[in-house]
Backbone as CSV, one residue per row, in Angstrom:
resi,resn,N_x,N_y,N_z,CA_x,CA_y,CA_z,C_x,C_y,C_z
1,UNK,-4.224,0.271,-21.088,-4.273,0.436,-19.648,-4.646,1.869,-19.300
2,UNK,-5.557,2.271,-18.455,-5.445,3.597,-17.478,-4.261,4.447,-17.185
3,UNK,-4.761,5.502,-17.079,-3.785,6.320,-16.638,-3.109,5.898,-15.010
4,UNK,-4.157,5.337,-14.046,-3.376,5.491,-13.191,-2.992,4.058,-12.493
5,UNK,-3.434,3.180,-14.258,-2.270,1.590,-13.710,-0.993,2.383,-13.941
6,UNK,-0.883,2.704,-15.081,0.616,3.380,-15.184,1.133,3.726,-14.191
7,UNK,0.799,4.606,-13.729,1.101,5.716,-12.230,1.223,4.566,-11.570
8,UNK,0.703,3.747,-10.829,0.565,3.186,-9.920,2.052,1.970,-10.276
9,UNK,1.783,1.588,-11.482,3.084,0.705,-11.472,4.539,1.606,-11.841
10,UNK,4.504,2.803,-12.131,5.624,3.833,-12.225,6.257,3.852,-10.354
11,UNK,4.761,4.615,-9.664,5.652,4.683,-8.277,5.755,3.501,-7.706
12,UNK,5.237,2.316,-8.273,6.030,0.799,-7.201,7.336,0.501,-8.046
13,UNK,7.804,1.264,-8.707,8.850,0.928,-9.557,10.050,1.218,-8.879
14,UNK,9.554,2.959,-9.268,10.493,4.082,-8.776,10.796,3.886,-6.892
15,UNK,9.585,3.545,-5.936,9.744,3.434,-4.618,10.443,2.256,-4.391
16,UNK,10.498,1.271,-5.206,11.842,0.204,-5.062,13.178,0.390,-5.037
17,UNK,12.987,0.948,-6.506,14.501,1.295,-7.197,14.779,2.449,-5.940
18,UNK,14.267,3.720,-5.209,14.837,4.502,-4.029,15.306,3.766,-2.953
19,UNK,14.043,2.664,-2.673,14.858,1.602,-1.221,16.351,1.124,-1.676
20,UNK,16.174,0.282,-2.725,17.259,-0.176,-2.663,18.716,0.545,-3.048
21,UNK,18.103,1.802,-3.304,19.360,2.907,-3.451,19.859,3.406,-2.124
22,UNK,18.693,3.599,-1.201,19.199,3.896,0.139,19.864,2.991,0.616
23,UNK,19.555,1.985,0.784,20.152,1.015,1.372,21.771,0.611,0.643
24,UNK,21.652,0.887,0.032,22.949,0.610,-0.737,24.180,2.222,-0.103
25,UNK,23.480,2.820,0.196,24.348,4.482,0.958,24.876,3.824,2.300
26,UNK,24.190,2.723,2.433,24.188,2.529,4.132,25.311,0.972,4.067
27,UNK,24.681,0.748,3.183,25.294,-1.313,3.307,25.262,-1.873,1.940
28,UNK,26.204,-1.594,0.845,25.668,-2.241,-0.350,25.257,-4.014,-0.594
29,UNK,25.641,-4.659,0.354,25.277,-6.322,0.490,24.216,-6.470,0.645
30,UNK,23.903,-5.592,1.753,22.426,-5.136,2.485,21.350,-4.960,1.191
31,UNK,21.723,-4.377,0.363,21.047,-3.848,-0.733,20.561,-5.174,-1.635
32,UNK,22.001,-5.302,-2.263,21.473,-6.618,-2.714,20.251,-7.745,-2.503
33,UNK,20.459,-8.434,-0.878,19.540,-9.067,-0.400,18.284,-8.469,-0.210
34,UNK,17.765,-6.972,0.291,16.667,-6.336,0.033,16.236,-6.630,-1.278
35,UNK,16.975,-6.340,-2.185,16.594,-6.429,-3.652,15.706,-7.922,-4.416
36,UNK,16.735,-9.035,-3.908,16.581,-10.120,-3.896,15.391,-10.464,-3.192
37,UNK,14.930,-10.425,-1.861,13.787,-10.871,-1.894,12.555,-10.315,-2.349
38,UNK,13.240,-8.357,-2.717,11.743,-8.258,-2.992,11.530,-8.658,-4.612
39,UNK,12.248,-9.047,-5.330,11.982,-9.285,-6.803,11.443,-10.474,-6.675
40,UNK,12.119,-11.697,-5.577,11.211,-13.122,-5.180,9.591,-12.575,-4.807
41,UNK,9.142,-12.031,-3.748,8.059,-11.700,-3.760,7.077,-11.266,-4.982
42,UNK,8.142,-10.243,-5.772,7.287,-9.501,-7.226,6.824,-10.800,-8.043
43,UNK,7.734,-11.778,-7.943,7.877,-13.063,-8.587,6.659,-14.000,-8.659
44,UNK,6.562,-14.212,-6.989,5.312,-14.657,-6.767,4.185,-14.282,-6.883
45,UNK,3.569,-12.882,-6.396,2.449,-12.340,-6.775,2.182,-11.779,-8.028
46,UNK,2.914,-11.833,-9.155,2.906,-12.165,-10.696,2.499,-13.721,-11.093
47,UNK,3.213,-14.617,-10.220,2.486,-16.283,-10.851,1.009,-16.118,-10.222
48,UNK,1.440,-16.024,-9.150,-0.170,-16.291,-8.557,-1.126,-15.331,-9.400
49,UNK,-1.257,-14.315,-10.076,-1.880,-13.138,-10.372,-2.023,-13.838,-12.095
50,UNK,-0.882,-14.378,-13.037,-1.441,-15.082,-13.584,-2.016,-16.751,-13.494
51,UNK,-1.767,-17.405,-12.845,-2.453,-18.606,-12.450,-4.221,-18.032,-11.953
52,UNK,-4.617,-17.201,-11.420,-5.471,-17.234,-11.455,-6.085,-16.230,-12.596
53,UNK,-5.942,-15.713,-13.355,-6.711,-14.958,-14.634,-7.217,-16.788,-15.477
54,UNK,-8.536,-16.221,-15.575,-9.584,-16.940,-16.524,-9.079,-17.409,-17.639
55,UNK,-9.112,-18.611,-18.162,-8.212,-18.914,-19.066,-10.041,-19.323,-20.288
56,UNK,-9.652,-18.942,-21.492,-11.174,-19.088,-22.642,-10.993,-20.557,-23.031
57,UNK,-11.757,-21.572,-22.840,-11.908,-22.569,-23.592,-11.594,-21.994,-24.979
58,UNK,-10.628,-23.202,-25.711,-10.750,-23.056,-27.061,-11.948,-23.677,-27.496
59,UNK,-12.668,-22.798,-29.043,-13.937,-23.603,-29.679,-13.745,-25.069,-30.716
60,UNK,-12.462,-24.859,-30.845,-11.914,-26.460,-31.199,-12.060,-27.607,-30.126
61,UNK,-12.182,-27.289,-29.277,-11.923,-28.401,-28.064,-10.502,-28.643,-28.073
62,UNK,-9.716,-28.137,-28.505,-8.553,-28.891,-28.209,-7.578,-27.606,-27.925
């Protein structure tokens, strides 16, 4: 991978893990459920992201 997939998936990491730290200063339940849907979301745009990558015919046919 690139240098700045890294980067790029470092600060969507790190800018999560801060939300849900703030939020947890303020409302730790609060936190939780932030957390929760956004890992459902991460969830989904990971299936969808592999469901659509190109899949190689095998040269066996099978």
């Amino acid at each position: 991978m690139k240098l700045i997939t890294w980067a790029s998936w470092l600060a969507g990491l790190l800018g999560f893990g801060l939300l849900i730290a703030g939020i947890a200063l303020i409302h730790v339940p609060a936190a939780f459920i932030v957390a929760g849907i956004g890992l459902l979301g991460w969830a989904y745009i990971a299936d969808r992201a592999a469901a659509s990558m190109s899949r190689k015919p095998s040269p066996g046919g099978g």
